[in-house]
C-alpha positions in Angstrom: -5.6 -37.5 24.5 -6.1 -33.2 24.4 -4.1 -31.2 22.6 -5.4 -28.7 23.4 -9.5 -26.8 23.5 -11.3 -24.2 21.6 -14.1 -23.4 23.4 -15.8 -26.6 23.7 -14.3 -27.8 20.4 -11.5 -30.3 21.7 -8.5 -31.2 19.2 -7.6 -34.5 19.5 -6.6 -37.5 18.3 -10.0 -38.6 17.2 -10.8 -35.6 15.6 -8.6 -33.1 14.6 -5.0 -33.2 15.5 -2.8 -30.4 14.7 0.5 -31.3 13.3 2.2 -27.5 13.9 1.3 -24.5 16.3 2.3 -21.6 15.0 2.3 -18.3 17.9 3.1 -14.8 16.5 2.6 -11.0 18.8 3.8 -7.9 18.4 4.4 -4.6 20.6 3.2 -1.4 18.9 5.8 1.5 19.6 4.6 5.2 18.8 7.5 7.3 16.6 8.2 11.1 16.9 10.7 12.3 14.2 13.8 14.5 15.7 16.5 16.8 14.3 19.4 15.5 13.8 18.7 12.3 16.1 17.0 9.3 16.1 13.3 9.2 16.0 11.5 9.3 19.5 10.2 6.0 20.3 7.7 5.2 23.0 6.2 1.8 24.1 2.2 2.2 23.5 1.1 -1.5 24.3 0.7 -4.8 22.9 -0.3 -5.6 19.2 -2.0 -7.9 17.5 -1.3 -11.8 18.5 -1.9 -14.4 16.6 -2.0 -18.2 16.6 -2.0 -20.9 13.4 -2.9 -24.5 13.7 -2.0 -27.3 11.0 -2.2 -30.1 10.2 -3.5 -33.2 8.5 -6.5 -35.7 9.0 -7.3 -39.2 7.3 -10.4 -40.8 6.9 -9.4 -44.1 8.0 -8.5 -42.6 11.8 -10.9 -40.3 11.6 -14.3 -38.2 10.7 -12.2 -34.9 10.0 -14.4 -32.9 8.0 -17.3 -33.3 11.0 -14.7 -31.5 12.9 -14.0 -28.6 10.3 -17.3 -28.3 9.8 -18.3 -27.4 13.6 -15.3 -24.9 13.9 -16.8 -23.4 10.6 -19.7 -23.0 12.3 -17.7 -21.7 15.7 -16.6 -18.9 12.8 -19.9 -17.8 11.9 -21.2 -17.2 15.3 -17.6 -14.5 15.7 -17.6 -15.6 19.1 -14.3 -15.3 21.2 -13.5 -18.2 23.3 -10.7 -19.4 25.0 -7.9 -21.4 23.7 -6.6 -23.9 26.7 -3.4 -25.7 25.9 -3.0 -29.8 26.6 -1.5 -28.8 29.8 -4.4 -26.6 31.1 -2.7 -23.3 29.7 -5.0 -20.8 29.4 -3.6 -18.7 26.0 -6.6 -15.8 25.9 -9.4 -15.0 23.9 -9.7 -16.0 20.6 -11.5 -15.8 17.6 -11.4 -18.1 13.9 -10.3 -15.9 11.5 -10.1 -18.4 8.6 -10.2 -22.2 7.3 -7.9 -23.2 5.0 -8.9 -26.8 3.7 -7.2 -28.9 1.1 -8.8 -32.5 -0.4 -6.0 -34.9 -1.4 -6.3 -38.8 -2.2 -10.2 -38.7 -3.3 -12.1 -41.7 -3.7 -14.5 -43.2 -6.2 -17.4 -41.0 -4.4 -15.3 -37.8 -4.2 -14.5 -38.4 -0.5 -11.1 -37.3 0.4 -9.2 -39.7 2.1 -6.5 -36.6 3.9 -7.7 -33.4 4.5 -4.9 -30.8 5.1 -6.2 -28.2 7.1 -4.9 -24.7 8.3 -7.0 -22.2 11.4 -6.0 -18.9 12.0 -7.0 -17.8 15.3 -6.8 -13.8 16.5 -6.4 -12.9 20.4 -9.0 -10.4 21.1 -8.7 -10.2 25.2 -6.0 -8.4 26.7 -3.1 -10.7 28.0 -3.0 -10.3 31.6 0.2 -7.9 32.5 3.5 -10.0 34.0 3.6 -8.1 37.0 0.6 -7.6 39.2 2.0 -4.4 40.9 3.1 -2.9 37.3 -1.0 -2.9 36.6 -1.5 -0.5 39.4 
């Protein structure tokens, strides 16, 4: 079963299987001080948006750290690609911005048998504007 895609790196059961999706944007607004009034505002376009994945992966179900490994190497390469949702949701353009791994249960080798991991993603595209004619 998908989760969801990262380019051609496919979360999933098998592999890696994020427990929490985290989704964060902001709108930028441009400020003008006035006398004796509120400050000016006006709307200068979308921020930064931002997506974290979480979760968890165990040895027994799977071969996690193969999987961290190749979006480390996605990282290195700074590429954006797109993130597609389960459902064939296209979210935009992103790139890794970090890997946050944690080792727990290790074995007589040193193997881990959970890896927590963490992937902060950054939308680098322009999201596509709700109303075709407002583009105009």
């Amino acid at each position: 079963m998908h989760l969801m895609a990262l380019g051609m790196f496919v979360f999933e059961m098998g592999s890696l299987a994020p427990d929490e999706l985290q989704r964060k944007a902001d709108w930028q607004h441009a400020r003008a001080p006035r006398m004796g009034a509120r400050d000016a505002v006006q709307f200068t376009g979308p921020g930064t948006e931002t997506i974290s994945l979480s979760g968890a992966t165990y040895a027994e179900l799977s071969d996690g750290q193969v999987s961290i490994d190749q979006l480390r190497q996605m990282a290195s390469a700074g590429d954006a690609v797109p993130l597609v949702s389960g459902a064939g949701e296209v979210l935009g353009n992103f790139v890794i911005e970090a890997i946050d791994e944690r080792h727990a249960y290790l074995t007589a080798n040193g193997r881990p048998r959970r890896i927590d991991f963490a992937i902060d993603l950054l939308r680098v595209d322009d999201p596509a504007p709700e109303d075709p004619e407002a583009a105009q």
